[in-house]
TITIVO-761054 format. One line per field, with one value per atom (N, C-alpha, C): atom name; residue number from 1; x, y, z negated. Coordinates in steps of 0.05 Angstrom, whole numbers, plus 32768, in hexadecimal, padded with zeros to 4 digits. Atoms other than C-alpha are relative to their C-alpha. Layout:
<atoms>
atom <- CA  ...
n <- NUM  ...
c1 <- X  ...
c2 <- Y  ...
c3 <- Z  ...
</atoms>
This chain:
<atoms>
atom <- N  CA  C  N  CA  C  N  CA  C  N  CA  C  N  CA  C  N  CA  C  N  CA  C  N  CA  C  N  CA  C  N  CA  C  N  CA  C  N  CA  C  N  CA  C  N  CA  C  N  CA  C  N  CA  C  N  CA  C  N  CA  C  N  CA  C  N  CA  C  N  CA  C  N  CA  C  N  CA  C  N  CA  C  N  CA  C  N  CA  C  N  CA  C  N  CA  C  N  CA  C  N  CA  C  N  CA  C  N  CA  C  N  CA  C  N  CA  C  N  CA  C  N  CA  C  N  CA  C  N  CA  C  N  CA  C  N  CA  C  N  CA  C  N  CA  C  N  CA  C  N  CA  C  N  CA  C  N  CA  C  N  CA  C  N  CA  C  N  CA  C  N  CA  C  N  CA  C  N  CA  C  N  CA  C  N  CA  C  N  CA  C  N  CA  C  N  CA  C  N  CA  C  N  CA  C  N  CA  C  N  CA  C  N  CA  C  N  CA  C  N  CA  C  N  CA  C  N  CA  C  N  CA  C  N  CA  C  N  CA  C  N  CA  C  N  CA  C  N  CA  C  N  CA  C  N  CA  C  N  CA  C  N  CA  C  N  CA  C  N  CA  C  N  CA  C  N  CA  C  N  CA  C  N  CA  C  N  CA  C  N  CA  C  N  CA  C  N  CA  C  N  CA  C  N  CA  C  N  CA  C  N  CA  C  N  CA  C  N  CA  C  N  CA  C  N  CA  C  N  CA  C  N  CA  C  N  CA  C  N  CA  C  N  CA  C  N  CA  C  N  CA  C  N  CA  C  N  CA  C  N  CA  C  N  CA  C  N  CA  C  N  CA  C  N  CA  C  N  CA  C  N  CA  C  N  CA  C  N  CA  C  N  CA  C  N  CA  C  N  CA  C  N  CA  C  N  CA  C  N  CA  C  N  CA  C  N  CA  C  N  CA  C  N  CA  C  N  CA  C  N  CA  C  N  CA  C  N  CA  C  N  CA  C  N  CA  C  N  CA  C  N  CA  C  N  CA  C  N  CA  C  N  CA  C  N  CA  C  N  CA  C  N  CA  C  N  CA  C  N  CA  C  N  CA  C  N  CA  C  N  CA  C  N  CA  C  N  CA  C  N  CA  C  N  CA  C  N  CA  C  N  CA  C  N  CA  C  N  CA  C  N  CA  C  N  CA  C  N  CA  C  N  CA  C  N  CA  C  N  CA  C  N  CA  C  N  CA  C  N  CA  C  N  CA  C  N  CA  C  N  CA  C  N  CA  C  N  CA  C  N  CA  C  N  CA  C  N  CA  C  N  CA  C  N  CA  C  N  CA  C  N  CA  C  N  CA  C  N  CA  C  N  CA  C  N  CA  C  N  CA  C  N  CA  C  N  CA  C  N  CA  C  N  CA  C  N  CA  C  N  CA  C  N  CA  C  N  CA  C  N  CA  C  N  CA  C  N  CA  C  N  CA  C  N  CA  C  N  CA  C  N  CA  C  N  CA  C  N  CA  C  N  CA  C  N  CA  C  N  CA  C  N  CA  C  N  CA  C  N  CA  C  N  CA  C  N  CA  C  N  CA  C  N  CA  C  N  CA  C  N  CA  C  N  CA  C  N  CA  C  N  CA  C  N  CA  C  N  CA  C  N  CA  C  N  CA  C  N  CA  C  N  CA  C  N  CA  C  N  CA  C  N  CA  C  N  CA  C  N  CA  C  N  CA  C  N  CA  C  N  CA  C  N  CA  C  N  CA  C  N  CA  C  N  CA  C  N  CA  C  N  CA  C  N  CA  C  N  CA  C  N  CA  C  N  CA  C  N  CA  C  N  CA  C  N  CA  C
n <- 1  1  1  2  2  2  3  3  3  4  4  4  5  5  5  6  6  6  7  7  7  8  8  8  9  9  9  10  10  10  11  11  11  12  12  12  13  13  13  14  14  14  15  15  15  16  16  16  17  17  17  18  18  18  19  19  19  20  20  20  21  21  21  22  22  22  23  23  23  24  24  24  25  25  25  26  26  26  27  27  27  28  28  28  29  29  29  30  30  30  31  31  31  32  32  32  33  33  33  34  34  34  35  35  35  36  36  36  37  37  37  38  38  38  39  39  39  40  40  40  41  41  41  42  42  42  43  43  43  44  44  44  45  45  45  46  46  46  47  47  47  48  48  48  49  49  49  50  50  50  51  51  51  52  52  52  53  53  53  54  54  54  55  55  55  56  56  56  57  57  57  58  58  58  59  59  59  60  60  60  61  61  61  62  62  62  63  63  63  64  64  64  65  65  65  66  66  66  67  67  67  68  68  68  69  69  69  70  70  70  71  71  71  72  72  72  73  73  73  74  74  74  75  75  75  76  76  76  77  77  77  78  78  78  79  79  79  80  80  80  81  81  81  82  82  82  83  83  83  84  84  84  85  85  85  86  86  86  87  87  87  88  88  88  89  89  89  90  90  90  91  91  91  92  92  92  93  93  93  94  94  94  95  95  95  96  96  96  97  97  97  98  98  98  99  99  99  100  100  100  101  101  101  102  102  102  103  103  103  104  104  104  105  105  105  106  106  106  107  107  107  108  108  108  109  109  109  110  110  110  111  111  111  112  112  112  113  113  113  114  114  114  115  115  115  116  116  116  117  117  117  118  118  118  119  119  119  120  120  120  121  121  121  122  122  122  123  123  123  124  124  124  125  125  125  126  126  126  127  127  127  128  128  128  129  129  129  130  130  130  131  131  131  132  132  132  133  133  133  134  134  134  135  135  135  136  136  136  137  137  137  138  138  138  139  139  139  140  140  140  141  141  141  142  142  142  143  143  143  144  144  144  145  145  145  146  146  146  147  147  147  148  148  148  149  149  149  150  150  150  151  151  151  152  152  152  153  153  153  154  154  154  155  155  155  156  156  156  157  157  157  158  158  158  159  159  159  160  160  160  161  161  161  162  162  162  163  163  163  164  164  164  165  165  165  166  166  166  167  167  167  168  168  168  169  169  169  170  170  170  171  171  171  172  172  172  173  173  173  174  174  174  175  175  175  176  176  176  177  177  177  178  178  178  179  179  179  180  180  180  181  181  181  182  182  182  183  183  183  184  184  184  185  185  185  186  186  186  187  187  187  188  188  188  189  189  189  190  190  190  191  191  191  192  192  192  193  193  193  194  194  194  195  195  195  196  196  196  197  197  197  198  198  198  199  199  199  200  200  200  201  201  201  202  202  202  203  203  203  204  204  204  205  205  205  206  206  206  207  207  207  208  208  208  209  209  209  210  210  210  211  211  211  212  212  212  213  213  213  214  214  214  215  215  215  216  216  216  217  217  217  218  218  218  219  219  219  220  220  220  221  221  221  222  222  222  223  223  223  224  224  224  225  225  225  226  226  226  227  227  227  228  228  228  229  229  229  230  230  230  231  231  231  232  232  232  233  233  233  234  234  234
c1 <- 800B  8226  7FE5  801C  81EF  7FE6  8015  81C6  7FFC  8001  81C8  7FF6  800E  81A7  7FDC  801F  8159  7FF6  800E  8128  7FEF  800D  810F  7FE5  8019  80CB  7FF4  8005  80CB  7FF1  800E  8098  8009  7FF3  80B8  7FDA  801E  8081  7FF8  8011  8079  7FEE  8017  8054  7FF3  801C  802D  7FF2  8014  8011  7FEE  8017  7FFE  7FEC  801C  7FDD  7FEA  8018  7FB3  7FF5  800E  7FA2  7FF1  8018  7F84  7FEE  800E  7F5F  7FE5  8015  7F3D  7FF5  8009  7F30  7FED  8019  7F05  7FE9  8014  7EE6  7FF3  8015  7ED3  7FF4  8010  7EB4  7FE8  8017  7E8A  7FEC  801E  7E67  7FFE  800E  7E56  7FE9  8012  7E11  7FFF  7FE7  7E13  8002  7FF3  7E05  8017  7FE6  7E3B  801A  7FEA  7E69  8006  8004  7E57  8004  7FFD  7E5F  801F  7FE4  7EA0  801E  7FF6  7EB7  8005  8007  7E9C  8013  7FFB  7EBD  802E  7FE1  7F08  8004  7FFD  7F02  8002  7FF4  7F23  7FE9  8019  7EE2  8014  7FF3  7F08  7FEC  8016  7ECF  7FFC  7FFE  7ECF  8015  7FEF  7F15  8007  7FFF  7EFE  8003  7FF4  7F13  7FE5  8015  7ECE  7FF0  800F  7EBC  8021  7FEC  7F01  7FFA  800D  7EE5  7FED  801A  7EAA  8011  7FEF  7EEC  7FFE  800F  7EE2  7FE7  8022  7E9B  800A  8004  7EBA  8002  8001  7EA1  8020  7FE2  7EE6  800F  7FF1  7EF8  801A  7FF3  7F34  8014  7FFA  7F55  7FF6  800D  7F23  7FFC  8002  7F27  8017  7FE8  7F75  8003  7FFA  7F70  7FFA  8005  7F56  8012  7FE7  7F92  8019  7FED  7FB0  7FED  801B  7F6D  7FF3  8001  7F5E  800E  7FF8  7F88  8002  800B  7F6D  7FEB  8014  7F30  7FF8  800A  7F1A  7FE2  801B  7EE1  7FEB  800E  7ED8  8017  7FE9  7F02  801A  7FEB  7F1B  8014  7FE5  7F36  8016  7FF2  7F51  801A  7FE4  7F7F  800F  7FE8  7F93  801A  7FF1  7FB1  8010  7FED  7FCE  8016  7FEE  7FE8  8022  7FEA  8014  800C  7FE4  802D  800A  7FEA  803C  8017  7FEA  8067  8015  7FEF  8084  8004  7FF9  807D  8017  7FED  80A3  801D  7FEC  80DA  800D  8001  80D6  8015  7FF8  80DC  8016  7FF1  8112  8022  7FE4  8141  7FFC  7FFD  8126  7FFB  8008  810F  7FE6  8019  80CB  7FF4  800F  80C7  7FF9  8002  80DF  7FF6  8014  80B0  7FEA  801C  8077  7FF9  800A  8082  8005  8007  808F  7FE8  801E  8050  7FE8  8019  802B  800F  7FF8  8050  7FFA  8010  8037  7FEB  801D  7FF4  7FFF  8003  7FFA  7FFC  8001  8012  7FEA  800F  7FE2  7FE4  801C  7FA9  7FFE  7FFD  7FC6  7FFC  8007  7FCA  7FE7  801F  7F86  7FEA  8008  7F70  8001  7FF5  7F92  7FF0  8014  7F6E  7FE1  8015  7F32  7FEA  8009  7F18  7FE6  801E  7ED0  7FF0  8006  7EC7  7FEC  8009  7E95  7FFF  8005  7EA5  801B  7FE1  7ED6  8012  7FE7  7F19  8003  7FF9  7F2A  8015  7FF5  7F5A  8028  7FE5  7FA6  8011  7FFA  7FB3  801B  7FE6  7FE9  8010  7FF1  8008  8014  7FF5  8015  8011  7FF5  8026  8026  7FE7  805B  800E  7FED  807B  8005  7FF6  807F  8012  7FEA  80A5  8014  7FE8  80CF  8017  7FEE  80E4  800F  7FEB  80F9  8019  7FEA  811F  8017  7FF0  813D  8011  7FEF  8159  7FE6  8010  811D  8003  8011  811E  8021  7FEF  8164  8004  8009  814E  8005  7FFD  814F  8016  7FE0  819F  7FF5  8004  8182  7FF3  8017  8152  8017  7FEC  8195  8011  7FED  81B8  7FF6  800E  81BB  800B  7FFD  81CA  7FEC  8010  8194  8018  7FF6  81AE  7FE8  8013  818A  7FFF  7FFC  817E  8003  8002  8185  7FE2  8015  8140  8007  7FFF  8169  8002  8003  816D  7FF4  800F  8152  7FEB  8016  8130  7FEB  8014  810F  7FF0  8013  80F8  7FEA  8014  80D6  7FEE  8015  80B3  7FE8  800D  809B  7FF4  800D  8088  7FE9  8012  8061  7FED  8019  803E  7FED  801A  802B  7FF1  8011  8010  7FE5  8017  7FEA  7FEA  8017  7FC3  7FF5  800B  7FBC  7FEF  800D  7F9B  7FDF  8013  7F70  7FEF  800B  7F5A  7FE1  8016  7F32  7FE6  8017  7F03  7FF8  8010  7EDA  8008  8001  7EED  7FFB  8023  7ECE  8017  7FF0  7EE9  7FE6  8013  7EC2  7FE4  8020  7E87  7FE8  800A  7E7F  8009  7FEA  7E93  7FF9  7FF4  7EB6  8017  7FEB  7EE7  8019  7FE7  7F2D  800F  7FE5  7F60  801C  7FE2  7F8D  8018  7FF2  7F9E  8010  7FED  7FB7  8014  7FF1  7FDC  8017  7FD9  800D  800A  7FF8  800B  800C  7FEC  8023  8019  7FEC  804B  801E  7FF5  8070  8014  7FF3  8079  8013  7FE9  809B  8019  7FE6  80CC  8009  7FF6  80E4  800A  8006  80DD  8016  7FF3  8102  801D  7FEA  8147  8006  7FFA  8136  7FFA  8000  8120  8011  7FE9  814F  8012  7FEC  817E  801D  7FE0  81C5  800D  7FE3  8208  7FFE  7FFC  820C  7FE1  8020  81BD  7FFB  8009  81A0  7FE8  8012  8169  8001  7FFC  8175  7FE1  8023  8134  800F  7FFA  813A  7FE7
c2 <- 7FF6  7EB5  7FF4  8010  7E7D  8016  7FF0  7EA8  801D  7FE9  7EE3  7FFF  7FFD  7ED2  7FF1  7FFB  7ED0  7FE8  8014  7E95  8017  7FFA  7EAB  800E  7FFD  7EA7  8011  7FF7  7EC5  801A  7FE8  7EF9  801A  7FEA  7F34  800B  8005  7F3F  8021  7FE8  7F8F  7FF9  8002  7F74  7FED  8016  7F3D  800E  7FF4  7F6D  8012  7FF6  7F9D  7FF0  800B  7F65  7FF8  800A  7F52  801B  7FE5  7F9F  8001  7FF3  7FA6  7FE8  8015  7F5A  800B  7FF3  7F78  801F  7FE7  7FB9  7FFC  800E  7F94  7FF2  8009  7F68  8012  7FEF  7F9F  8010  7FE9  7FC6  7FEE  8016  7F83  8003  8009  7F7E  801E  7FE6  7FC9  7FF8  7FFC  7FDB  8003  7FFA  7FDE  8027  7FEC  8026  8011  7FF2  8030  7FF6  8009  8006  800F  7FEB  802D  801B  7FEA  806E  7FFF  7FFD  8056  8003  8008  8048  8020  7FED  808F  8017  7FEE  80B3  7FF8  8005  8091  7FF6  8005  8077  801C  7FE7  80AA  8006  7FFA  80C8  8014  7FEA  80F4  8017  7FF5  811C  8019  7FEE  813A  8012  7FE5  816A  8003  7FEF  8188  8019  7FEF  81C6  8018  7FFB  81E0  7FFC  8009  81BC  8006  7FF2  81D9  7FFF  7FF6  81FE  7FF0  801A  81C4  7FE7  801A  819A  8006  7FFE  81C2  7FFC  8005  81A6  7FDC  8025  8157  7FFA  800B  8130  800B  7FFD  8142  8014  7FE9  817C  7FF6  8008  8180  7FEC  801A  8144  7FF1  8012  811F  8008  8002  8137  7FF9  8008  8128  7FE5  8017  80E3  7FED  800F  80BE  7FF7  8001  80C7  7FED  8015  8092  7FEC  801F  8069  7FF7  8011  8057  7FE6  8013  8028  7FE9  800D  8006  7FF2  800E  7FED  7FF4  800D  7FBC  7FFE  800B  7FA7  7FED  8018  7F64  7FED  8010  7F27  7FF4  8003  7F15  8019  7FE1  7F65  7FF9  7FF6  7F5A  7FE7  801E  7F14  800E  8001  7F27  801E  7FF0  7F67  7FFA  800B  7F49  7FEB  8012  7F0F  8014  7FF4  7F41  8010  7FEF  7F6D  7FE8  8017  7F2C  7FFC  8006  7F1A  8011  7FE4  7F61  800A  7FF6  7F82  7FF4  800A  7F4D  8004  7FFB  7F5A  8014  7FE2  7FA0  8006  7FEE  7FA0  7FF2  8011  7F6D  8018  7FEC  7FA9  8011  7FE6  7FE1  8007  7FF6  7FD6  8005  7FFB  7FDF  801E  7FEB  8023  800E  7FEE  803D  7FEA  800D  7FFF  800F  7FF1  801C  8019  7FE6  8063  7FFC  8000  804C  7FFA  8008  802B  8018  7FE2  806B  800D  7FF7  8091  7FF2  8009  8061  7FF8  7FF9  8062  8019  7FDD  80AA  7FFE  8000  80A3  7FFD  8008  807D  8010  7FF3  80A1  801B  7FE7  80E5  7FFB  8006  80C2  7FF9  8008  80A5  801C  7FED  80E7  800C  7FE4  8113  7FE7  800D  80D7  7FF7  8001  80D0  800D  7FEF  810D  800C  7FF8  8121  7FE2  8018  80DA  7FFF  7FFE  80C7  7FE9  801C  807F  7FFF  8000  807C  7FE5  8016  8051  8000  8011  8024  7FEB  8012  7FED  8008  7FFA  7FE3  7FFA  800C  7FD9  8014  7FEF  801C  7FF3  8004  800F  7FE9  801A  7FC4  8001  8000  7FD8  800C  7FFA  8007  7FEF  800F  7FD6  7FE9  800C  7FAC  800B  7FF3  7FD7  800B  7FF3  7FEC  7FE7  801E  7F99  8000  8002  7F96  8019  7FE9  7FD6  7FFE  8009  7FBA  7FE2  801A  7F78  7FF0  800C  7F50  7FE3  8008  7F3A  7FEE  800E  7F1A  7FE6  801B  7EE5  7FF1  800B  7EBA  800C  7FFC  7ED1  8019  7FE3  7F1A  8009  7FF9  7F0D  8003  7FF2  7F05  8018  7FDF  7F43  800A  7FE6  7F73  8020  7FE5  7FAB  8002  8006  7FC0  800B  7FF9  7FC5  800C  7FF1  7FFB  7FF6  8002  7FE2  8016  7FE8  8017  8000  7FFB  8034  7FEF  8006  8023  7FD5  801F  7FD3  7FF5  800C  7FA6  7FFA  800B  7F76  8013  7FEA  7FB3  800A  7FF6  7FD1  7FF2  8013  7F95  7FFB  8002  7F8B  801B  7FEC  7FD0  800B  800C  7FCA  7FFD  8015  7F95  8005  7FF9  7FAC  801D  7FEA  7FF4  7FFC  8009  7FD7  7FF3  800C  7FA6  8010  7FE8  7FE0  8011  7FF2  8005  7FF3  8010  7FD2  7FFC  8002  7FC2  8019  7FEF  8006  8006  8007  7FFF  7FEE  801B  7FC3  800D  7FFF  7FB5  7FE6  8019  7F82  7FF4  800F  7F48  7FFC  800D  7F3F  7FF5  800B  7F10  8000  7FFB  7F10  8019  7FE0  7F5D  8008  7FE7  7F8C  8016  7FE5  7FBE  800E  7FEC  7FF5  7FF7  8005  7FDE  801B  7FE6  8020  7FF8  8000  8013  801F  7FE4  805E  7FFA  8002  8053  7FE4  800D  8012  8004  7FEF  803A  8016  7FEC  806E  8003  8011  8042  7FF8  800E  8023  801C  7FE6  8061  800C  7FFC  8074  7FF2  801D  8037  8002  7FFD  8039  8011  7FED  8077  8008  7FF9  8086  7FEB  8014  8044  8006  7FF7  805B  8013  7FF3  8088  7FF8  8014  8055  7FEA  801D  801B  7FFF  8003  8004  8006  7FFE  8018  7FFB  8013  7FFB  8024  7FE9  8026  8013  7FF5  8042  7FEE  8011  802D  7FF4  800F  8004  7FE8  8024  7FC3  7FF4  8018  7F92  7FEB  8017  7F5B  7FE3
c3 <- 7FE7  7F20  8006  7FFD  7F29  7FF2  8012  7EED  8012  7FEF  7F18  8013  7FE4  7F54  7FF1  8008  7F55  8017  7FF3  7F72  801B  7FE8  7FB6  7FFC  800B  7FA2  7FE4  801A  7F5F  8004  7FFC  7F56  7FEF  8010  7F31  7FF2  8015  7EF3  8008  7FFB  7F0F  8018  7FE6  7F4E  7FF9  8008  7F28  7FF7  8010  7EFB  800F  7FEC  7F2B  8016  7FF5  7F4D  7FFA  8017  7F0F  8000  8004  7F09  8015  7FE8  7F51  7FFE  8005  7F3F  7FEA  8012  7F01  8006  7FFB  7F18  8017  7FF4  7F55  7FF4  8006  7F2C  7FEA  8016  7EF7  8011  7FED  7F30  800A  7FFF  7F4A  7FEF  8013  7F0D  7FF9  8004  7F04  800B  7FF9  7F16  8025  7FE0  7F68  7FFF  7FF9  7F60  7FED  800E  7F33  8013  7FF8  7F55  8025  7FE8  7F99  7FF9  8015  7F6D  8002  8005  7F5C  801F  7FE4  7FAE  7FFF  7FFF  7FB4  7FFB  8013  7F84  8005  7FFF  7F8B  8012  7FE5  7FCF  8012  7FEB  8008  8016  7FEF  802D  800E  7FF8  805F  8006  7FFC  8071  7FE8  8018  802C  7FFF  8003  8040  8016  7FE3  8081  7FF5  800A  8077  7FFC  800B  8076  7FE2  8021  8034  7FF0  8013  8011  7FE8  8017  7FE3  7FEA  8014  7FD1  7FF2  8011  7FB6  7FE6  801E  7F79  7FED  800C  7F6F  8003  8006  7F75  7FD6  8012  7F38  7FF5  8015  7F08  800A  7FF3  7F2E  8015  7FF7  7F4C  8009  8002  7F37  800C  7FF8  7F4F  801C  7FE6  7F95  8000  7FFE  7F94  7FFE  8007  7F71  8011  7FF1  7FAD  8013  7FF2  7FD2  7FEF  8007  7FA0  7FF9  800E  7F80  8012  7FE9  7FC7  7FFE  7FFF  7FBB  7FF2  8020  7F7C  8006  7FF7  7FA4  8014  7FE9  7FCF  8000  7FF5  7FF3  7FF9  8009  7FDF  7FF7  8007  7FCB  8017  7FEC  800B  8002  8007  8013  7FF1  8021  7FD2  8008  7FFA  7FE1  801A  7FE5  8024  7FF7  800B  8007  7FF2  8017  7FC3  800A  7FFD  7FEB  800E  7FF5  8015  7FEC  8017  7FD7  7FF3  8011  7FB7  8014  7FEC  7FF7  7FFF  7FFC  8002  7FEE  8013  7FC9  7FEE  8021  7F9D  8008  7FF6  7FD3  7FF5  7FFE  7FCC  7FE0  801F  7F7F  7FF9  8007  7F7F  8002  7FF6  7FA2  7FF0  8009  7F8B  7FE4  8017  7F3E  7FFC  8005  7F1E  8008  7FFD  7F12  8027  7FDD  7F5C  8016  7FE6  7F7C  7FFB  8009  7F57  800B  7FF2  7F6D  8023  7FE4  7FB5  800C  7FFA  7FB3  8000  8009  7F9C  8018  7FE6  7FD5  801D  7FEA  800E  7FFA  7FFA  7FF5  8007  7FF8  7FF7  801A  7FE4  803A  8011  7FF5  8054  8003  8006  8037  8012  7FFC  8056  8029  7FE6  8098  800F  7FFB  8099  7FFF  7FF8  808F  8010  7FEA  80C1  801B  7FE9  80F7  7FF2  8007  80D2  7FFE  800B  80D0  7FFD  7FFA  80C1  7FFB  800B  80AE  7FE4  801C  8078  7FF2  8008  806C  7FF3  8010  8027  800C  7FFC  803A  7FE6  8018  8002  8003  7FFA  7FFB  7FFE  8001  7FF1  801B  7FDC  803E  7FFC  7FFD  8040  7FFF  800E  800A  8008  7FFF  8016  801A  7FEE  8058  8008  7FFA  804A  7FF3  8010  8010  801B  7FEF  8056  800D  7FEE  807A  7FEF  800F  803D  8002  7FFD  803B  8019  7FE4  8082  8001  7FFC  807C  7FE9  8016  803D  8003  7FF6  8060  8004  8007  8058  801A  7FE3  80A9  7FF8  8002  8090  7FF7  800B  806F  7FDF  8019  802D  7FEC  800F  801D  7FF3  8004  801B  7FE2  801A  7FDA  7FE9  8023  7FA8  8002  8006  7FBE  7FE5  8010  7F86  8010  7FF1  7FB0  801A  7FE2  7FEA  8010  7FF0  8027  8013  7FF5  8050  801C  7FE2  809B  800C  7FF1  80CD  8011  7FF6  80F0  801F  7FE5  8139  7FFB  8000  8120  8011  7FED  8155  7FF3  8006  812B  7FF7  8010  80FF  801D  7FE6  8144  800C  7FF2  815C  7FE5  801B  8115  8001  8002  8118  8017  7FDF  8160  7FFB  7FFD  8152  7FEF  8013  8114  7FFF  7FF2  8133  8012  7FF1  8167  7FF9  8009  814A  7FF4  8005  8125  800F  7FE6  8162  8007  7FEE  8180  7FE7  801F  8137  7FF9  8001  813C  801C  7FF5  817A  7FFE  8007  8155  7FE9  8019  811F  7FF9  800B  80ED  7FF8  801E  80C6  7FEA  8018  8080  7FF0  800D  8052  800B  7FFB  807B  8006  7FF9  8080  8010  7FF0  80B4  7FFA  8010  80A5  8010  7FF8  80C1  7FF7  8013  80BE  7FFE  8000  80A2  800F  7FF7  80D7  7FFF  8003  80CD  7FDF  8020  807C  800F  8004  8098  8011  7FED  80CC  7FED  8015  8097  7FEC  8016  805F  800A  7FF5  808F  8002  7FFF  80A5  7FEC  801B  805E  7FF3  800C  8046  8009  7FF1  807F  7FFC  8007  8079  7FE4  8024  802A  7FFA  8014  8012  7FF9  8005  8016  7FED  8017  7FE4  7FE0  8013  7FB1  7FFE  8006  7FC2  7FE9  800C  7F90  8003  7FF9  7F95  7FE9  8017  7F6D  7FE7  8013  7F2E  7FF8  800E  7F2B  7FE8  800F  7EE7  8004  7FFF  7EDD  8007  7FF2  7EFF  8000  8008  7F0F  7FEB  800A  7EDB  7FF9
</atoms>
């Protein structure tokens, strides 16, 4: 039985790697040229502005065609800002995410993660609109893999990490209410400012991080682990 339960802390190797992937994929954008690396914001960063429903039609003229107007709505989340962006993000999927994948398995953390970027991206649009400043950054995402943990026991504490079965909280949960309270709010409020990260200001996407958030909560019950699904995390 001892061999069967998992260290608290242990980072499950699908959310290290993807944290090494969004590390090199920043710093291989740093050392581009700036206007390549501005090029590259451009081009895979979420400009909402670009699907007013006026410019439609001009999606078939983005660089790679259509694909490449679609792909932003996930490679948004592949880029940060700067190095600070980049830690404060990674530190929270390391936190949450390793939760996340501990219940739910590699593959179905991975695609929850691509589903609350989605989210987020779709939400930042629908309040963004007409916007010409690309959102970048894994803020959603990270956000919903937060709200997938708490909805997956997380707010229970230490015992909760060796389950191998998730247990789904319910939406009416107290604690979950006051977490989710507290963290729409706080973006509400984050949305009225301007923020400093590393020394720049910059627009925080509090729209992708209720958006992600949102997503997570809701969505996870359809990724969680249950007794008898294959795959197991190991």
């Amino acid at each position: 039985m001892r061999g069967d339960r998992q260290p608290v802390f242990q980072v499950p190797k699908v959310v290290s790697v993807l944290a090494v992937f969004l590390a090199v994929i920043h710093i291989g954008r740093i050392l581009l040229p700036a206007d390549w690396s501005y090029g590259a914001i451009l081009l895979f960063g979420l400009v909402p502005g670009r699907y007013l429903p006026q410019f439609a039609w001009e999606i078939y003229d983005f660089p790679g065609g259509l694909l490449f107007a679609a792909a932003p709505f996930l490679t948004h989340a592949l880029l940060h800002a700067n190095f600070p962006h980049l830690l404060i993000n990674g530190a929270f999927l390391l936190a949450f995410g390793s939760a996340v994948a501990r219940q739910c398995g590699a593959a179905r953390f991975l695609l929850l993660s691509v589903c609350c970027a989605v989210g987020g991206a779709v939400f930042h649009l629908f309040f963004a609109q007409g916007s010409g400043v690309p959102m970048i950054g894994a803020s959603g995402a990270v956000s919903g893999l937060m709200a997938a943990a708490f909805r997956l026991g997380a707010l229970a504490g230490p015992a909760w990490q060796t389950l191998n079965v998730s247990i789904i909280v319910p939406l009416n949960d107290r604690r979950l209410l006051i977490v989710c309270a507290v963290w729409l709010g706080l973006n509400a409020v984050i949305g009225l400012f301007v923020g400093q990260i590393g020394g720049q200001t910059i627009q925080i996407a509090w729209q992708a991080h209720i958006g992600g958030f949102l997503t997570g909560l809701l969505m996870v019950p359809l990724f969680a682990r249950r007794r008898g699904w294959p795959g197991e995390w190991r």
